[in-house]
C-alpha positions as CSV (number, residue, x, y, z in Angstrom):
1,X,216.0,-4.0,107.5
2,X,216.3,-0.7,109.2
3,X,215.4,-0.3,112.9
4,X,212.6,2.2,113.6
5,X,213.6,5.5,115.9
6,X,212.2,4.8,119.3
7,X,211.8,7.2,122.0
8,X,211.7,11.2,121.8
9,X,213.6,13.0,119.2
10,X,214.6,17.0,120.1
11,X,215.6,19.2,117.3
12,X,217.3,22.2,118.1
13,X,215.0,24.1,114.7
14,X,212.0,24.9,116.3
15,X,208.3,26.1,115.7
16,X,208.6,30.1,115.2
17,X,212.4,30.0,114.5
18,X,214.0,32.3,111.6
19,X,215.7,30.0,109.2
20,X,217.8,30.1,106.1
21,X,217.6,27.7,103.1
22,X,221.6,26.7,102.8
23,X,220.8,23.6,100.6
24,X,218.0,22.6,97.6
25,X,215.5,24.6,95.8
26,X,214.7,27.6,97.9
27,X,218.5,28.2,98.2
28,X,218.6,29.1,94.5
29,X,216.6,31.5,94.5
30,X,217.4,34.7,91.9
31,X,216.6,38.5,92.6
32,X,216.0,40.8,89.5
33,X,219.4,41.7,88.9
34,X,220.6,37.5,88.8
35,X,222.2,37.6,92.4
36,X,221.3,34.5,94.7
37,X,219.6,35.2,97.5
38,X,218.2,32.3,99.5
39,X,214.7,32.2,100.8
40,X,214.2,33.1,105.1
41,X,211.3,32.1,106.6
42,X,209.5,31.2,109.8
43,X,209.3,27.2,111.3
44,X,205.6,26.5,110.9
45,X,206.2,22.8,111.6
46,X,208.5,20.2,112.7
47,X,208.7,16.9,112.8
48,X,211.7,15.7,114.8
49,X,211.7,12.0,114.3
50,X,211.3,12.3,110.7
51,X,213.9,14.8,110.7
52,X,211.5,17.5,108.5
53,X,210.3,21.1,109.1
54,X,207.8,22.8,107.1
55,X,209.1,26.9,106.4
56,X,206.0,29.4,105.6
57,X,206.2,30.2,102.1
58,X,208.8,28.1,100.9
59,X,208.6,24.9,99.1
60,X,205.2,25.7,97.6
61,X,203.4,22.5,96.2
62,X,199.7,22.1,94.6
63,X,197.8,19.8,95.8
64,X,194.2,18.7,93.6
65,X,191.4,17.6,96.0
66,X,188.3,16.1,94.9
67,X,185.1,18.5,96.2
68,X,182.7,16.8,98.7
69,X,179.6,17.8,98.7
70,X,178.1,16.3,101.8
71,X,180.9,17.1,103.9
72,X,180.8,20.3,102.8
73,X,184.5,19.9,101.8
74,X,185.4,22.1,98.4
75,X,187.8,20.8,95.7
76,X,190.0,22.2,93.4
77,X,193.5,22.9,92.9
78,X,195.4,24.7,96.8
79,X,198.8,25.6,97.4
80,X,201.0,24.6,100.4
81,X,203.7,24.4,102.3
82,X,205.5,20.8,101.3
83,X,208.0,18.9,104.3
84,X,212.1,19.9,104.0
85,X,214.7,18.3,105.4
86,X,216.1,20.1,108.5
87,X,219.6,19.3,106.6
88,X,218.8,22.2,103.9
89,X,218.2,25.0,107.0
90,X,220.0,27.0,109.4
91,X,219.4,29.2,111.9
92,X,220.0,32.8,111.2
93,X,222.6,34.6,113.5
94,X,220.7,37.5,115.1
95,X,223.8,39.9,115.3
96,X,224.8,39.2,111.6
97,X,221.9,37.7,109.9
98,X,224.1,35.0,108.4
99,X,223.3,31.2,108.8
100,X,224.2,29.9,112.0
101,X,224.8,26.6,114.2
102,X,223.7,27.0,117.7
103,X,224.6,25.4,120.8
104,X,223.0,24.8,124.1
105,X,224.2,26.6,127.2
106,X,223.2,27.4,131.1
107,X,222.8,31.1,131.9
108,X,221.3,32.3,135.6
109,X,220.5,29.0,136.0
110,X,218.6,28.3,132.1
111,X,219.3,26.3,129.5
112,X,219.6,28.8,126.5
113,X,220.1,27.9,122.9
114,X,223.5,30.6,121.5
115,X,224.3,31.1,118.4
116,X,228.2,31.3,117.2
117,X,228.5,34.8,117.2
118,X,227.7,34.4,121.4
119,X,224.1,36.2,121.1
120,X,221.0,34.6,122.4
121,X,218.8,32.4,120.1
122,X,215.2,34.0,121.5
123,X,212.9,31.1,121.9
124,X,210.1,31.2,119.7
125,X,206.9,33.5,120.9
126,X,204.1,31.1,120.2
127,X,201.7,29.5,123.1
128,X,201.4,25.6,123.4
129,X,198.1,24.3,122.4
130,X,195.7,23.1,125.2
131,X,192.4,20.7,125.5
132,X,189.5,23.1,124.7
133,X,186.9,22.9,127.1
134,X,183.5,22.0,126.6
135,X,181.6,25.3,126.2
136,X,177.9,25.3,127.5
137,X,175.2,25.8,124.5
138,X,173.2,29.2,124.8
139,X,170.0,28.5,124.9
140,X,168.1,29.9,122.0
141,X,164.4,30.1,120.8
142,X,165.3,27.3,118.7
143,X,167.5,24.9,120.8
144,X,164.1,25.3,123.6
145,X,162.2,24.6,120.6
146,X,164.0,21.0,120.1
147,X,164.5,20.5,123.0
148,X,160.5,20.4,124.1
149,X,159.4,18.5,121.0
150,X,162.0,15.7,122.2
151,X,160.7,15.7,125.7
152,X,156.9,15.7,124.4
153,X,158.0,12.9,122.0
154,X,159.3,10.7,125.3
155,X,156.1,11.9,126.5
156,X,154.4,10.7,123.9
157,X,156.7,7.3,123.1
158,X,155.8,6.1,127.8
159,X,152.2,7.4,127.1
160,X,151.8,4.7,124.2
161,X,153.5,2.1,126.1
162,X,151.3,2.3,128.7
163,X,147.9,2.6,126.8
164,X,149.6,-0.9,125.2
165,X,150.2,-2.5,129.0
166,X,146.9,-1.5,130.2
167,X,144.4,-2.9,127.7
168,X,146.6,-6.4,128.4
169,X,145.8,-5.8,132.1
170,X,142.2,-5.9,131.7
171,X,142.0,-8.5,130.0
172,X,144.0,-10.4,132.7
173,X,141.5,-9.1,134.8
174,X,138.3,-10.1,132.9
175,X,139.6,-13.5,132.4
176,X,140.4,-13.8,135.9
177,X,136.6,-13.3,137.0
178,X,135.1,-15.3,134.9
């Protein structure tokens, strides 16, 4: 039985790089006149420890989901992106636009990734995700609205209570001076 991977897994493909198919479906692809010319596309996911990458528009698949109608979740027939194995990509060299290994190396002091031809891999322009934070609710003529016919209904719900206590007291109290 196989071990399962333990710990963190980098890859060196990562979200927002330009790859090249150089293996697999997308690298067969044919132009109008019959010449290959394999598909190039943006990292849209990864998924290091399973060794896969998603490329946008590449490796389209259908998927059928069943509508929902009180989650308001539609069904029918969508289209997406399916997983690839990083094995199938490259990197594409930017000086000559042809696939590319890349190595890591330390410039002024900063790890860098380089690709063969000695030019700088840029490293992908996208922001890390953060925790949202709670945003307060405007208050509308609506949300008051609810929000008073609660408070009268608590009113309301103590009120009751009480009027039930009180009735019980008096009788305590009748009983008592008799």
């Amino acid at each position: 039985m196989a071990k399962a991977k333990r710990g963190t897994v980098r890859s060196k493909i990562k979200r927002g790089d330009q790859v090249i198919f150089i293996a697999g479906k997308e690298f067969n692809r044919f132009d109008s006149n019959g010449k290959r010319v394999p598909y190039r596309g943006q990292v849209i996911a990864v998924d290091p420890r399973g060794g896969k990458i998603k490329v946008e528009g590449a490796m389209i698949v259908k998927r059928h989901r069943k509508a929902i109608p009180q989650m308001n979740v539609e069904g029918g027939i969508f289209e997406k992106e399916a997983w690839v194995n990083v094995s199938n990509v490259a990197h594409i060299d930017p000086e000559t636009g042809d696939p590319t290994r890349i190595k890591y190396e330390i410039r002024d002091g900063e790890k860098v990734r380089v690709a063969k031809s000695g030019k700088l891999i840029p490293e992908p322009g996208f922001v890390k995700r953060e925790k949202k934070e709670e945003t307060p609710i405007e208050e509308t003529e609506e949300t008051k609205a609810k929000v008073e016919e609660t408070e009268t209904e608590e009113t309301d719900v103590e009120e009751t209570k009480a009027e039930v206590k009180e009735p019980e007291a008096a009788k305590e109290k009748s009983e008592e001076e008799e």
